[in-house]
C-alpha positions as CSV (number, residue, x, y, z in Angstrom):
1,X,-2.4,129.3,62.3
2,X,1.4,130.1,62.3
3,X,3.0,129.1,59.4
4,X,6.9,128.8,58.9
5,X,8.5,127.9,55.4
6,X,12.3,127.0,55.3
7,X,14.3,127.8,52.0
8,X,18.2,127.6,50.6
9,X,18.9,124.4,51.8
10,X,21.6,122.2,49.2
11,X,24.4,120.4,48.6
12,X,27.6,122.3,49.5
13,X,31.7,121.3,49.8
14,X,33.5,121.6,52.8
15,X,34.6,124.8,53.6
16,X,31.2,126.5,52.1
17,X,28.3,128.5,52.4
18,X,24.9,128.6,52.3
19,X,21.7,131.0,53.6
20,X,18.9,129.4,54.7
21,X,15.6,131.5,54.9
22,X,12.0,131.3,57.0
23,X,9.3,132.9,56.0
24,X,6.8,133.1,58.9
25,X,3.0,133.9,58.7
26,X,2.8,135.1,62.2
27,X,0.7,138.8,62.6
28,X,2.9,139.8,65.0
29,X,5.9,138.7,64.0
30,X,8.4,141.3,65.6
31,X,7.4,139.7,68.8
32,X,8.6,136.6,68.6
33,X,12.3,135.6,69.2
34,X,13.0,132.8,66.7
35,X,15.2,129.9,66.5
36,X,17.0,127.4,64.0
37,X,17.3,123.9,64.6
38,X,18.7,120.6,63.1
39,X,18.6,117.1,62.7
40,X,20.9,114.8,61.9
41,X,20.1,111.3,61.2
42,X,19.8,109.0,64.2
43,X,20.4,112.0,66.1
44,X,18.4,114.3,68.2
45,X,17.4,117.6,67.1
46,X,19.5,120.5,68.6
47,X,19.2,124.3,69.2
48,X,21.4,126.1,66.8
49,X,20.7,129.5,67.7
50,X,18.2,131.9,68.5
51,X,17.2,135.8,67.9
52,X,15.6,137.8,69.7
53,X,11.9,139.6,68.7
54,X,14.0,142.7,67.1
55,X,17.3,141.5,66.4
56,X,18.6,142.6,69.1
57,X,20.6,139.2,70.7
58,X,21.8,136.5,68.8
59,X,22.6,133.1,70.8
60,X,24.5,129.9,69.5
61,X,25.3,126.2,70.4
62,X,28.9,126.0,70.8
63,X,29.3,123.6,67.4
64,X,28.4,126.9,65.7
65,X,29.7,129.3,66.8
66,X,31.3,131.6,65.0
67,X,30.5,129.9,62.0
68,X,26.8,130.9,61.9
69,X,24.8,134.1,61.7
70,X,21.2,135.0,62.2
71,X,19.4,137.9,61.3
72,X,15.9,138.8,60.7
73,X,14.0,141.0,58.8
74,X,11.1,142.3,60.8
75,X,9.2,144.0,57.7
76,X,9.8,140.7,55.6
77,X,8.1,138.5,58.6
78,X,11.8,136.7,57.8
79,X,14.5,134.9,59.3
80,X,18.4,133.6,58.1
81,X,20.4,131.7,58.9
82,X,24.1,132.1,57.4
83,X,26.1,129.5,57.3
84,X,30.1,129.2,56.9
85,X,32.6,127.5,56.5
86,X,30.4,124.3,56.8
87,X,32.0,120.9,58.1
88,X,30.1,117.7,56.7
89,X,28.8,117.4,60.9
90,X,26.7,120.1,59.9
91,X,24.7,117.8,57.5
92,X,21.5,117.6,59.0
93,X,17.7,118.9,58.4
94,X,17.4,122.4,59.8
95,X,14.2,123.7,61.2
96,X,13.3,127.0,62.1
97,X,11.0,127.8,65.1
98,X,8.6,130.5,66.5
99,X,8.9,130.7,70.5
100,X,5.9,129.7,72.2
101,X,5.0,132.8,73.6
102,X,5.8,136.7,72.7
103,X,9.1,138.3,74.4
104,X,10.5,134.4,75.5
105,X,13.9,134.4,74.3
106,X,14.0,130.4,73.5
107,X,17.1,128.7,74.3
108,X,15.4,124.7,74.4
109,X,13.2,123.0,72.1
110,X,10.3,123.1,74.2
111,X,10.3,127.1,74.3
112,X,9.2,126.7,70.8
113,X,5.9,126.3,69.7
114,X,6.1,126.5,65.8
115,X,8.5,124.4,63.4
116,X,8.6,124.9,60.1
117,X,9.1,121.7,57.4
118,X,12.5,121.7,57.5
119,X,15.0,122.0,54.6
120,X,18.1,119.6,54.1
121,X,21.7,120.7,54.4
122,X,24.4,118.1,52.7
123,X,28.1,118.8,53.6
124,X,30.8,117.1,51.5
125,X,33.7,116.2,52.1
């Protein structure tokens, strides 16, 4: 049973920062490519971006850009999610997300087969 738990999720002004966390109870975790989503409300959820299973490649949506980092931390079973210079469209709920199967780089929501709870971001103005 794969596990993800979200974390660092808040109330931040425009023009901020914040780092969200997932902690993942998957055995082999350095397989997996990950993935962070969000929701907004009334909204669909959309891809943020994605890492590969060691780091290597980092993908993001266009809105993000630039803005965003993720990084994981093979030995910590963990991945971030850096986020700056945050713009109130990026309040949402963010998810992270294991990939369905080892080695597929997920780029969609249904190449993930794991979400975690979710954790609320509120941007400002």
């Amino acid at each position: 049973q794969v596990q993800l738990v979200e974390s660092g999720g808040g109330l931040v002004q425009a023009g901020g920062s914040l780092r969200l966390s997932c902690a993942a109870s998957i055995r082999t975790f350095s397989n997996y490519a990950m993935g962070w989503f969000r929701q907004a409300p009334g909204k669909e959820r959309e891809f943020v971006g994605g890492i590969s299973w060691v780091g290597a490649s980092t993908y993001y949506s266009d809105s993000v850009k630039g803005r965003f980092t993720i990084s994981r931390d093979n030995a910590k079973n963990t991945v971030y999610l850096q986020m700056n210079s945050l713009k109130p469209e990026d309040t949402a709920v963010y998810y992270c997300a294991a990939a369905s199967f080892p080695f597929l780089l997920g780029h969609v929501r249904e190449d993930f087969g794991s979400w975690g709870q979710g954790t609320q971001v509120t941007v400002s103005s």
